[in-house]
C-alpha positions in Angstrom: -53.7 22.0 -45.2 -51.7 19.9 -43.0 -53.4 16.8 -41.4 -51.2 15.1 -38.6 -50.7 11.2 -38.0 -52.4 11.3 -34.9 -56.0 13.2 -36.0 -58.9 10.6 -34.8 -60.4 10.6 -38.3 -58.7 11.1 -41.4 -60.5 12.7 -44.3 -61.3 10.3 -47.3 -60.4 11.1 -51.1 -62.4 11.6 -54.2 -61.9 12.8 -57.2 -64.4 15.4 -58.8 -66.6 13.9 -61.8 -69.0 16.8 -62.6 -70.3 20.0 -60.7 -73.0 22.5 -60.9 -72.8 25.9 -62.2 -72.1 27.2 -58.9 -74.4 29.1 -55.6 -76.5 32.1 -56.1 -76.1 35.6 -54.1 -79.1 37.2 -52.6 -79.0 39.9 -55.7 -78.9 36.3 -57.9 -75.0 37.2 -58.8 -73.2 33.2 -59.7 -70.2 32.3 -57.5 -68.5 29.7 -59.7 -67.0 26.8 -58.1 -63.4 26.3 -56.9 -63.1 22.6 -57.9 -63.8 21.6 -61.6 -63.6 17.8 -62.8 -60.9 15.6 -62.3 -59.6 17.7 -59.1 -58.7 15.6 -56.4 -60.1 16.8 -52.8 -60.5 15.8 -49.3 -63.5 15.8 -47.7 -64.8 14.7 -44.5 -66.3 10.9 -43.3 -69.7 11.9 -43.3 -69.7 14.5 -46.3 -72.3 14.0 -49.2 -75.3 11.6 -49.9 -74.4 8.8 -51.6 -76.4 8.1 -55.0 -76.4 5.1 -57.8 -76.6 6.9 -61.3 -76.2 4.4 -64.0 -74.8 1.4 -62.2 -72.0 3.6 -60.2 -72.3 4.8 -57.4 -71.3 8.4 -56.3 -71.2 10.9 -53.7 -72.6 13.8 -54.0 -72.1 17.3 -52.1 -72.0 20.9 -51.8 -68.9 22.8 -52.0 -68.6 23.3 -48.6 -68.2 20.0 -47.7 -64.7 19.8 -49.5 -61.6 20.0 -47.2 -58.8 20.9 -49.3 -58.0 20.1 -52.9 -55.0 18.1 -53.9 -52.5 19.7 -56.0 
């Protein structure tokens, strides 16, 4: 993924913390995730909902939301 100088609105950067199991099929077969914790990724300016757990606060979205991930 190659993001140019001049793109209007640059993605912001998180770092994975925890995810789910993964999204169900119709015929309830799991697609696992591609991220896992402590991947960095991209994602876009209005991904996620933001949420306090335990004093810190996090963003929190579906896979689909993520841009790229950082190697």
């Amino acid at each position: 993924m190659i993001i140019p100088d001049s793109a209007k609105e640059k993605p912001s950067e998180g770092e994975v913390v925890a995810c789910g199991e993964g999204a169900r099929k119709d015929s309830g077969e799991l697609i696992e995730m591609a991220v896992k914790p402590g991947d960095k990724i991209l994602f876009g300016k209005w991904s996620g909902t933001e949420v306090t757990l335990d004093g810190e606060e996090l963003l929190m979205m579906k896979e689909s939301d993520i841009m790229g991930i950082i190697s």
